[in-house]
C-alpha positions as CSV (number, residue, x, y, z in Angstrom):
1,X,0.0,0.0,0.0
2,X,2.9,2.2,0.4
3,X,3.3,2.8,-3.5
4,X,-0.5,4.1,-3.1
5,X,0.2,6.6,-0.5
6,X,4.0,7.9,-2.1
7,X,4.4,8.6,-5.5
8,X,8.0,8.8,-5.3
9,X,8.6,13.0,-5.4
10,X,10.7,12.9,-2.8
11,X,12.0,16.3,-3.3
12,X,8.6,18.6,-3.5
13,X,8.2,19.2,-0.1
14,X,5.5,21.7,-0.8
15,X,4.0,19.5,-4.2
16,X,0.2,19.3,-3.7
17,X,-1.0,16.1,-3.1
18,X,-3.1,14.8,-6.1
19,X,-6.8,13.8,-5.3
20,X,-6.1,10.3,-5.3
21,X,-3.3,10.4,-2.6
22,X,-6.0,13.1,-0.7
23,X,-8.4,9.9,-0.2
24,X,-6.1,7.4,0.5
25,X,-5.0,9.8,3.3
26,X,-8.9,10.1,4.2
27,X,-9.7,6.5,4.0
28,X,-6.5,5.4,6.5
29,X,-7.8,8.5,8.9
30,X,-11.2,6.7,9.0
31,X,-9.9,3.9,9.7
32,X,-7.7,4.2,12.7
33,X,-10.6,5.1,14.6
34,X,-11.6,1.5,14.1
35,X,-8.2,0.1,14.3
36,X,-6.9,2.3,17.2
37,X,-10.0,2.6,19.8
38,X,-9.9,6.0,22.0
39,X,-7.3,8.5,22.5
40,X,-4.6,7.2,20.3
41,X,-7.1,6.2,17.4
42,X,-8.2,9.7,17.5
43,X,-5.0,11.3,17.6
44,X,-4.0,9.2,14.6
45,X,-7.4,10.2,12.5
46,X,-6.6,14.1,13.0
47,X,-3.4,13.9,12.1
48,X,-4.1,12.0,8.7
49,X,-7.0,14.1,8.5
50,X,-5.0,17.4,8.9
51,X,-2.6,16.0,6.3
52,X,-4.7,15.2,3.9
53,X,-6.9,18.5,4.3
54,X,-3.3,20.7,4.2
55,X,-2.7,19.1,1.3
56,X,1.4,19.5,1.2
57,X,3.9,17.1,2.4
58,X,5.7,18.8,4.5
59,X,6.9,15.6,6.7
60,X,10.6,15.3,5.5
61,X,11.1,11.9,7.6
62,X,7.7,10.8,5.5
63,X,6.1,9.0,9.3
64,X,2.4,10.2,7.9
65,X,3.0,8.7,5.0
66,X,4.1,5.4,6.7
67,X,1.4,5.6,9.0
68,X,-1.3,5.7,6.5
69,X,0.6,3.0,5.3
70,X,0.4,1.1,8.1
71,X,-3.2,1.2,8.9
72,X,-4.3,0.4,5.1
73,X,-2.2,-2.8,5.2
74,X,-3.6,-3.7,8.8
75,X,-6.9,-2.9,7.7
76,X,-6.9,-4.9,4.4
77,X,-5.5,-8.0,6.4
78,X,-8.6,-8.1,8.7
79,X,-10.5,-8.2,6.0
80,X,-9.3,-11.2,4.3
81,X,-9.4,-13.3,7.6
């Protein structure tokens, strides 16, 4: 899921992220409030959220990006179970 959530510009730190990438972002925000129950799920959803709603990448060690990442992959496990 990585590949979905990084489209390799490593050096526009202030490129706009495209549509797609902007609901990927949304969609892994959603779902670490199911994944993460209370505090730390929310804390995960707002920044994803906030991310995605900013709309730059600004994260130079790329942890949002990973995080998304993360939670997609964890999600889409669960579901094939």
């Amino acid at each position: 899921m990585t590949a979905l959530l990084d489209s390799g510009r490593r050096g526009a730190r202030d490129e706009a992220l495209t549509s797609f990438e902007r609901r990927q972002y949304l969609e892994a925000a959603e779902r670490a409030l199911a994944v993460y129950p209370g505090a730390l799920g929310e804390l995960v959803h707002r920044e994803l959220r906030a991310f995605a709603e900013f709309g730059f990448r600004l994260a130079a060690d790329r942890l949002l990006p990973r995080l998304a990442a993360e939670i997609r992959r964890g999600a889409d496990a669960r579901s094939t179970r």
